[in-house]
C-alpha positions, 0 to 999 in steps of 0.5 A: 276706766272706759267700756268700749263696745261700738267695734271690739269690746275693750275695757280700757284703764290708764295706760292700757287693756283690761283682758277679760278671762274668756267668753263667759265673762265677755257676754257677762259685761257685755248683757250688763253694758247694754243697760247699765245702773239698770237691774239686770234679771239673772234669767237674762244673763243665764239667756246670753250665756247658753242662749235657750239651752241652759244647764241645771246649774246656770244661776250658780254658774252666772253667780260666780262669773258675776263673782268673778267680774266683780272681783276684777273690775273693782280691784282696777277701777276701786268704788267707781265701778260696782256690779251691784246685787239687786233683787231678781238680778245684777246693776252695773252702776258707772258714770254714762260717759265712762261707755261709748254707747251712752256717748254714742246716744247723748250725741245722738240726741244733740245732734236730733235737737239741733236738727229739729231747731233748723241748725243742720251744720250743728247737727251734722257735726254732734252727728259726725261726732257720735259716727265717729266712736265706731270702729267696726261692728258692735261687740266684736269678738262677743258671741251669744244670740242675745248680744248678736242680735243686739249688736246687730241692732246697734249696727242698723242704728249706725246705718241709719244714722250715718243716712240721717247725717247724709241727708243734712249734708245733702240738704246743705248743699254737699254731694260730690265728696259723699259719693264714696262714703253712700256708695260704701254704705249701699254695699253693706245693705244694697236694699236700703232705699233712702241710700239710693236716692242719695247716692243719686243725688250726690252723683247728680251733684258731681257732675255724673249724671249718666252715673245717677240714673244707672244708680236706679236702674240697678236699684230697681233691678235689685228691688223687683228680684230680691222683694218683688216691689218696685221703686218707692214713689220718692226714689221715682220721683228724684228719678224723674227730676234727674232725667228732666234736669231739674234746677231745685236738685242743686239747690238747698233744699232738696226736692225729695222727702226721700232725702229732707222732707218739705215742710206743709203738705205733699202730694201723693201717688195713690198707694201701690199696697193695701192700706193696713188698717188694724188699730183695736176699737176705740177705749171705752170712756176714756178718761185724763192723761190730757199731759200725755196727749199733748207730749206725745202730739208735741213729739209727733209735730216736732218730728213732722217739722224736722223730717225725723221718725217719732218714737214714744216710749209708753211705760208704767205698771201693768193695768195703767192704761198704757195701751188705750192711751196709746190706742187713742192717741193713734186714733186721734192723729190717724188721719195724718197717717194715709198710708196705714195704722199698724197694731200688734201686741207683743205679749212681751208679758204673756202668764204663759210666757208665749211672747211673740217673735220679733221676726213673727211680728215683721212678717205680720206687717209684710203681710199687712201691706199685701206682700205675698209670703212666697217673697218674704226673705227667709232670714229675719234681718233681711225680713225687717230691712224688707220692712223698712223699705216698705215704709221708707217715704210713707206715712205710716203709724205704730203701735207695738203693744206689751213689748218685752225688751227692746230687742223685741221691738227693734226689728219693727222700727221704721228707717226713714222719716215720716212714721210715728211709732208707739211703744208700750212696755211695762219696763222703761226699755232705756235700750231704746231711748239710749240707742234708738231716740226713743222720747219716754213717757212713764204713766202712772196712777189716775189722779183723784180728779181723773178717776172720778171723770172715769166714774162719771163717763162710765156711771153717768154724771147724776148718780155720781153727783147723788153719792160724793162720799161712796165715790170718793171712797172707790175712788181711794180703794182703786188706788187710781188704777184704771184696770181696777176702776174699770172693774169696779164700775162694771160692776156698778154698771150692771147693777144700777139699782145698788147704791154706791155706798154698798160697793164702796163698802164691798170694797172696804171689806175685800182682802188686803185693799187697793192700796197697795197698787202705788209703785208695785207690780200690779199683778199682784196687788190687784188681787183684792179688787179681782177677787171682789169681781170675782166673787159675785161670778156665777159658779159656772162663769168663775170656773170657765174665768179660772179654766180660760188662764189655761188658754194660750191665747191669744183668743179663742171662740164659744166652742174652745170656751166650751171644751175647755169647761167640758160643758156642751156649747150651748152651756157655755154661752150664759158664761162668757156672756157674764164674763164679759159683761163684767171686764173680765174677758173682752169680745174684740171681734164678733165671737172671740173673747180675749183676757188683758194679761193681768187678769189671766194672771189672776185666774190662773191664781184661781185656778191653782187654788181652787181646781184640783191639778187632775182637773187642771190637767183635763181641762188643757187635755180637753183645750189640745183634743178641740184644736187637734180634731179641728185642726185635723178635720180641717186639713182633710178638707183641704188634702182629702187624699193625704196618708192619715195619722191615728190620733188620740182618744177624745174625750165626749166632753170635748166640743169639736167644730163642723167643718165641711168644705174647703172653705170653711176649712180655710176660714177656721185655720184663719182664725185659729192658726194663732192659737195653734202655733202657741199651742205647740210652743206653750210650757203646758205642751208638755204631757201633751207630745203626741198633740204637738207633733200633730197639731204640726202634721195637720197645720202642714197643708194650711200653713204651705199653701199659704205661704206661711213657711217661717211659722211652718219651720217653727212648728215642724221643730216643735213637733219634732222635739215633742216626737223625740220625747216620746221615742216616736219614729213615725212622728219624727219621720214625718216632722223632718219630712214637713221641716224638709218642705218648710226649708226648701221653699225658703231657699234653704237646699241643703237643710231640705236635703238633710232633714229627709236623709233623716226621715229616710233613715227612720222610715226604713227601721220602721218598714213603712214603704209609702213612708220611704218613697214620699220621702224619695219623691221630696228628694227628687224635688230638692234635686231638681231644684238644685238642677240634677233631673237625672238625680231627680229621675232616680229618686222618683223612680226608686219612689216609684217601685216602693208605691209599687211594693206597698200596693199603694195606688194613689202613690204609684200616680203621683210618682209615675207622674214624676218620673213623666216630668223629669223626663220631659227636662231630659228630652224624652218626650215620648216616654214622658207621655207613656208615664203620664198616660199610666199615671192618669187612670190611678189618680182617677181610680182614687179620686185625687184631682189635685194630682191628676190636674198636675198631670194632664198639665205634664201630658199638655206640657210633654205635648207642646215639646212634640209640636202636637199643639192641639193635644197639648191645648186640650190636657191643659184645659182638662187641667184649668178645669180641675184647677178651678174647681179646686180653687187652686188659682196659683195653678190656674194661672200656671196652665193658662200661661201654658195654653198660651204658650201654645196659642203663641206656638200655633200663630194665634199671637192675639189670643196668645197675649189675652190668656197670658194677660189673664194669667197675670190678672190672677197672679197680680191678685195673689202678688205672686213673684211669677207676675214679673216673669210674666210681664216680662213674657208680655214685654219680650213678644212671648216665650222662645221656647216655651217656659216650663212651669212658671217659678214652680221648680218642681215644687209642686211635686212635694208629698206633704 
């Protein structure tokens, strides 16, 4: 029996087909294949049948189509295929080469092996060999967004190893008879960068060279619009080589690392992004693991030496050590990486079940190397190709801590050679060593001799040479655990008067002992040393210790910490103080205090032993009221003149934060923003809707004008289920018409369009006439974007008239200014002028100068239309003085394109080119995309006519 699942998923027996009865069962064997004689957990098979939307009966369903498929295969193939019952879940138990992904990975690896021995002809074969059990995109025919998404991993794999086959042949001295086959892979993904190069070497090689520069003009077109970057250095510099015809392009090797990368060091441009930096501090004292290291060095030398990406695969039980090793693996080798150190946690174990979202994780990274949100694709394929065009050619170094599965952490991996990745996981993720090349090391206990160094660095060398025996004894209880040796020497530490042997006797009496950590979950051996720890907290700090396990995290600060606890700040401090001083909480970053994953488990065991559910229930009442009232405080700061929502009563236990301007409003959601989207996303959201729906209300104005529109869109659903829950009209108008501003800046026009059909249906039932007409407003600005100012108009008049109705003076400005604006795209300059002029004096009245800079820049732009160039620079310049006083620098450069406009209308060319210049300076800093629209102003001798708002397609007209 053969499985078949690299195109159209087939199970094949002697002499013919095996039909599967329906779709349940395909994603079934298909969930089951994907990590076969592994333990599948029935949680996972229950995700690939109904995605995130299970029914009550779920488990007995996929009990009885495991039943079912059981039934099927055994009676074709007898005992040579089982599904095998295990505890927690199901194995599929065959042979690896009876599936064509485990053939696929075993060729893979032979083919990486040679490679690395310098034999390419051997590898390009064993290569061609893997290519060659594809017959179309993985599980073809399977729907479900588990297996979708892993199919769409496995494709990219494909990808990227059909440009590694590529490269060897190119590197042997090939290229005329690849031109069709690279051609044909840059049409299935244009942005892929490496294909680029060598689509331009094998044209080169072919004779075409006229064809292998237009191959990069066209790339760096498509580049600079679709992601806004030019050409990496290695892509420039192969570019370079063909113009000058170099010699070295047809000979063996190649010139460029972006096709084979030379052996010893190269040189290299100075870095056009920011150069992330973000791995945690160094572990304290860390101690042994010395095989590990040099495995892991082993890994990365032979990947340097054969240009090949390494990846390590970290796996072991919770509290082992996984992450300081792989923290000061990173930290040794660092400087072999200059273009950045990335980190994330994945929390792909997290008690609260907040793991991160891959696509979260991508944009983290984008964001890292200074990639402007604004240009951030909206899907989160086209997000991770982005990311690997950013590293294709540099020499960056990963650490994707805590992940939860391999599909988690696919969408991070780099595509190119040059990287070194590593992967920490409490699963051995066999995914990605079968699919990925993944080198897997598994860690387990300290040994006797490791532990007691561990001791020895933390205690110092004379007072564990003073007690062998107590030593040995901890040792032995701790059962090599580094997290519980961490522990029981913090508590050593902090009484260095107590003699070993009272704590090693403490330890002999703690409940159940430690020896029970050998090759079991940890989180629940691990509780008698904790509850040791635990023991000798202060009452306050062990009831602040259980109350943090309530914490989303995946931090938190002194004020939280002291809502939380319902104690005023300054008793909360003693508290977290103890905490950390014992190991049980840690201060990452100057005020904020994070809990290894473990811990937090432990004390939310505590903590449903030992509070009460009423007072576990205030407590996260508390911890929503803090972050909602900051949260809303902070976005009054930052849109003073924004329509206000009542929220909930607070209770006078609840520890709230001064925020006083704007920038400490912009300083606190920075911090905080984390927090606040786990807040809406945790389980313990439920009870708490109304927070839900405006914690997603006030997080509005932060996460869109910084660019954060994925998070935006998430958190805006989140918000509307939670209004739905609670039948709550007003709050569902105003998620959809938040979700409707989320959607249309990531191009999504039709979504926008529907979401605010919807808010208008129910603002209409509930009467509210401000409700509507900020809802025609947005409507007008999704027409204008799909390029219908007529429409637009209308809807921004009918806004109009309702502002009108309701009394509603600071709405009637800004729709009055609306209606200016579509005017002027009409033609209808004077009446534009009429509608702004009117508008003007409400927005004064009311005191909203984010609105009334808007429309002095539509009185300048409505007068440059006119040729009256000196009354348009003037209302510009009222504008550029509001602008900056705002600190709104996006629109600062947007008036002073404007002014220039017109100093280049009026002949004063000179000055005309110093304001766009300054323009640019400021949207360069910002990395916006209207940089480049700029400099192509600067290039083409200034604009014929004017430019209308640079990018802004009425965007900014939106009413949040």
């Amino acid at each position: 029996m053969r499985f078949r699942v690299l195109g159209p998923m087939e199970v094949q027996l002697d002499g013919g087909r095996m039909e599967l009865a329906g779709s349940r069962e395909q994603r079934i064997l298909a969930a089951l294949l994907l990590d076969t004689c592994q333990v599948v957990p029935v949680s996972r098979l229950v995700e690939a049948l109904w995605d995130d939307r299970p029914p009550p009966t779920a488990v007995k369903a996929v009990r009885n189509c495991v039943s079912t498929l059981r039934g099927r295969l055994a009676s074709m193939s007898g005992p040579a295929v089982l599904i095998a019952t295990e505890p927690g879940g199901y194995a599929l138990r065959i042979r690896d080469d009876d599936v064509d992904l485990r053939v696929f990975a075993d060729r893979v690896r032979a083919g990486r092996s040679l490679a690395t021995e310098g034999n390419l002809a051997g590898a390009v074969t064993k290569l061609r060999q893997a290519l060659a059990l594809w017959r179309g995109p993985a599980f073809t025919g399977v729907t479900g967004r588990l297996i979708e998404t892993t199919a769409a991993r496995l494709d990219e794999e494909r990808r990227r190893l059909q440009e590694e086959c590529l490269s060897h042949e190119l590197a042997l001295g090939r290229g005329p008879e690849l031109v069709d086959e690279i051609a044909a892979l840059i049409a299935e993904e244009p942005l892929r960068e490496r294909a680029q190069g060598q689509l331009m070497l094998a044209l080169y090689r072919a004779g075409r060279r006229a064809e292998a520069l237009d191959v990069y003009q066209r790339a760096r077109r498509l580049l600079v619009r679709e992601v806004g970057i030019e050409p990496g250095p290695e892509l420039t510099e192969l570019h370079r080589a063909i113009l000058d015809g170099d010699r070295r392009l047809g000979s063996v090797p190649t010139i460029t690392p972006l096709l084979r990368p030379m052996p010893g060091p190269q040189p290299r441009p100075a870095p056009v992004h920011p150069v992330p930096a973000q791995l945690p501090a160094q572990p304290y004292a860390f101690t042994g693991r010395t095989a590990q290291l040099a495995e892991i060095l082993g890994l990365l030398e032979a990947a340097t030496r054969s240009g090949t990406t390494a990846l390590a695969m970290l796996s072991g039980t919770a509290g082992v050590g996984k992450t300081a090793l792989a923290v000061h693996f990173a930290r040794r080798v660092a400087e072999r990486f200059p273009d950045g150190q990335l980190y994330v946690d994945l929390r792909g174990y997290h008690p609260t079940g907040s793991v991160l979202d891959p696509g979260e994780a991508v944009r983290g990274f984008l964001d890292a190397f200074g990639v402007p949100a604004r240009q951030l694709p909206a899907g989160a394929a086209a997000a991770s190709a982005l990311l690997r065009t950013l590293l294709a050619g540099r020499r960056v170094l990963m650490v994707l801590d805590n992940a939860r599965d391999a599909e988690q952490v696919r969408p991070l991996l780099p595509g190119g050679p040059g990287c070194l990745t590593l992967v920490t996981s409490r699963s051995r993720l066999t995914g990605l060593v079968a699919s990925d090349g993944a080198h897997p090391l598994t860690l387990g206990l300290l040994s006797s001799d490791e532990a007691h160094q561990l001791l020895t660095r933390r205690l110092g060398t004379a007072r564990v040479a003073a007690e062998p025996q107590a030593v040995a004894a901890i040792v032995t209880r701790s059962a090599g655990l580094p997290l519980a040796l961490a522990i029981v020497a913090a508590r050593a530490a902090s009484h260095p008067t107590f003699p070993l042997s009272a704590i090693a006797q403490e330890l002999e009496k703690a409940r159940g002992g430690l020896d029970a950590f050998t090759g079991i979950d940890a989180s629940t051996d691990a509780r008698s040393v904790f509850s040791w720890s635990y023991q000798t907290l202060t009452g306050p700090a062990a009831r602040l210790f259980r109350l943090l396990s309530l914490h989303p995290g995946p931090d938190l600060d002194l004020l939280a910490a002291a809502s939380l606890a319902g104690v005023p700040a300054h008793l909360a401090r003693a508290p977290l103080a103890e905490l950390a001083h014992a190991h049980l909480i840690a201060e990452h970053t100057p005020g904020r205090y994070a809990m290894h994953d473990l811990l937090r488990a432990y004390a939310g065991e505590r903590a449903r032993g030992e509070e009460t559910e009423s007072g576990r229930r205030a407590a996260t009442r508390r911890m929503f009221d803090h972050y909602l009232y900051g949260a809303h405080t902070a976005d009054v700061r930052l849109y003073p003149h924004r329509d206000s929502i009542r929220l909930p009563d607070r209770s006078d236990e609840v520890t709230t934060v001064e925020i006083s301007d704007r920038e400490s409003a912009w300083a606190w959601f920075s911090a905080e923003h984390p927090v606040l989207l786990s807040l809406t996303r945790q389980p313990a959201s439920a009870g708490h809707e109304t927070h839900v729906w405006q914690l997603g209300w006030s997080l509005t104005t932060f996460l869109d004008r910084r660019g954060h529109w994925h998070d935006q869109a998430l958190v805006q659903r989140a918000a509307l289920q939670a209004a739905r829950r609670l039948r709550d009209r007003d709050g569902q108008a105003r998620a959809y018409r938040n979700l409707s501003v989320a959607d249309l800046r990531l191009g999504r026009r039709t979504e926008a369009r529907l979401h605010l059909r919807r808010a208008l249906r129910l603002y209409r039932v509930l009467g509210d006439l401000v409700g509507q007409a900020r809802t025609l407003l947005n409507l007008g600005t999704v027409a204008e974007h799909a390029r219908r100012p007529r429409l637009a108009l209308r809807y921004a008049e009918q806004a109009l008239g309702l502002f009108r109705a309701a009394g509603h003076r600071a709405g009637q400005g800004n729709a009055l200014n609306n209606v200016g604006w579509y005017h002027i795209q009409l033609g209808d300059h004077e009446q534009a002028l009429r509608c702004c002029r009117e508008a003007l004096p409400l927005q004064q009245e009311v005191g909203n100068r984010y609105w009334e800079a808007h429309t002095w820049d539509s009185l300048g732009y409505a007068h440059h239309q006119l040729g009256q160039y000196p009354q348009a620079t003037e209302c510009y310049r009222r504008a550029l003085t509001l602008w900056r006083e705002g600190g709104e620098r996006y629109y600062e450069a947007t008036t002073l394109t404007h002014i220039a406009d017109t100093s280049f209308a009026e002949g004063q060319s000179r000055a005309a080119y110093d304001i766009w210049r300054r323009a640019l300076e400021i949207l360069t800093e910002l990395g916006h995309p209207d940089g480049e629209k700029l400099r192509e102003k600067l290039r083409d001798g200034g604009p014929t006519p004017p430019d209308r708002s640079p990018g802004d397609a009425g965007g900014r007209h939106l009413s949040r």
